[in-house]
Every structure is written in C-alpha cells, then in structure tokens.
C-alpha positions as CSV (number, residue, x, y, z in Angstrom):
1,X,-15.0,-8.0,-103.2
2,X,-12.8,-5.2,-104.2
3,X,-8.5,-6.2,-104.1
4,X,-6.4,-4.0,-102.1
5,X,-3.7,-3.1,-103.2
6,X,0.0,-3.8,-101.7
7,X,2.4,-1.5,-100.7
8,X,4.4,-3.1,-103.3
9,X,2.5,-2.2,-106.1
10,X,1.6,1.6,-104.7
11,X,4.9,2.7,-104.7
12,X,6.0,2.7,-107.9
13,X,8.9,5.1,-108.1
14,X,8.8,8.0,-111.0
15,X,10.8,8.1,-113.7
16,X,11.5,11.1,-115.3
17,X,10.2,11.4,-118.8
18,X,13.8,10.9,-121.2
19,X,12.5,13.6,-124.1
20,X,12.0,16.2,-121.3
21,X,15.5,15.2,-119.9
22,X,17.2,15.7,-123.4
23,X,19.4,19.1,-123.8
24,X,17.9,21.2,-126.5
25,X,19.8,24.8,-127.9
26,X,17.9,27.7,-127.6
27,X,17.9,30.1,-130.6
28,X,19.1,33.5,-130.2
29,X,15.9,34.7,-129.2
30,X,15.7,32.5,-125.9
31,X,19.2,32.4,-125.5
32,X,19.5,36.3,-124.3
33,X,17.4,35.2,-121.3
34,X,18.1,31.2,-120.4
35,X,21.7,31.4,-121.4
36,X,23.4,29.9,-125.2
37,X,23.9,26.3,-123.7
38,X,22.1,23.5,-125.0
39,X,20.1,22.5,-121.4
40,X,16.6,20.0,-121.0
41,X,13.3,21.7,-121.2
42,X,12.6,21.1,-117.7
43,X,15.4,23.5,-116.8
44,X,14.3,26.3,-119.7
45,X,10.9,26.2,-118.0
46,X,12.4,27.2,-114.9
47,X,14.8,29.6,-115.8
48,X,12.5,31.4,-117.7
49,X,10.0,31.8,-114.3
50,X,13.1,33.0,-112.5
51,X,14.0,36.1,-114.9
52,X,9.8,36.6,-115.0
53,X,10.0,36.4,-111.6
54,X,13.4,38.7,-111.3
55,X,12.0,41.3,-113.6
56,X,8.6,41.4,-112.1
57,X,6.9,40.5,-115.5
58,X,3.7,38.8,-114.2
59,X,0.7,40.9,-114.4
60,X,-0.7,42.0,-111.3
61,X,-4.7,41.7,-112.0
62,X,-3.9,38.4,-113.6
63,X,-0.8,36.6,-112.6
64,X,-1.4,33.5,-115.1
65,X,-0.2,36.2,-118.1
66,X,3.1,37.3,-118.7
67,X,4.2,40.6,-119.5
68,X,6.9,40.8,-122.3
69,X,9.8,43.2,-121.8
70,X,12.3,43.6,-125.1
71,X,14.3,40.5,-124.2
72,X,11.1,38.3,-124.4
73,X,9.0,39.8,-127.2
74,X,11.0,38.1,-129.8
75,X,10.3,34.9,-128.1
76,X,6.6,35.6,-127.3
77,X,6.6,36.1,-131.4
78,X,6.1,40.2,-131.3
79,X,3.2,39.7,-128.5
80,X,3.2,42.1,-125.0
81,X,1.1,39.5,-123.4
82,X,0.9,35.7,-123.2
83,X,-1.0,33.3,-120.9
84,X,1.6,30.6,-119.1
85,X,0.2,28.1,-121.2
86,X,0.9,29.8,-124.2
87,X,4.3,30.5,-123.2
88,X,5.5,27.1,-123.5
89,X,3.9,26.5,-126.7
90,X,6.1,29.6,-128.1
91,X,9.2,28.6,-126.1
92,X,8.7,25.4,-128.1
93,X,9.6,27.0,-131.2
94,X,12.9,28.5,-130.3
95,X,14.7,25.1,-129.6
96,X,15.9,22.4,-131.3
C-alpha cells in the first residue's frame, strides 16, 4: 500500500535560496542600466526585463532573444543578439 502523505509534510514553506539573496555590485557595464548599488541577483534579473521591456528590445519573430541597444552591448560582450538564457550567463560576469 502506497502512504499518503499529510498536510503536514506537503506544505513545506520556501525558503529563498541565501546566495541569490546576497547584494552583488554591478561593474560599469551593468551599472548604466540596473543602477551602481550593490543589489541581489534576483533583483538584477528583473530590472534588466524592465529596461528590455521599456525599450522594446525583445525581438519580435522570436521573443526568447534580446536585442542589444548601446547600453547593453558592453554587457552582452560586443553581441547584438542573445538568447534569455545566455543573458544571465553574461550578466554573471559583470558582478561581484
């Protein structure tokens, strides 16, 4: 016979994940769009959508690539285009 499983055990409350939590400072580069101050990645992630977002920088065939205007090409690493996913893999390497 299979166990069921209790309410007690099924909700398990999230906790957040402390390394995303932990302010990092954007270089330069990153800083002319998400701002000098040293903030979590979480929040970088989402302030970069909003200026993509803002500037209409998604492509329109394919909105999973990014578009780079002259504030993010120095971030993208001299690219016009990159996926999402790529995106935070080369947002990665502007903090520390």
């Amino acid at each position: 016979m299979a166990t069921k499983k209790t309410a007690k055990t099924a909700k398990k409350t999230r906790k957040p994940n402390a390394a995303f939590m932990k302010p990092l400072q954007p270089d330069e580069a990153l800083a002319k769009v998400v701002g000098s101050k040293p903030i979590p990645r979480t929040e970088i992630t989402k302030r970069l959508w909003v200026y993509i977002k803002k500037e209409k920088l998604q492509d329109s065939k394919n909105r999973r690539n990014i578009n780079a205007d002259d504030a993010l090409r120095p971030v993208f690493n001299g690219k016009k285009q990159v996926s999402m996913f790529e995106m935070t893999k080369l947002v990665a390497g502007h903090v520390s």
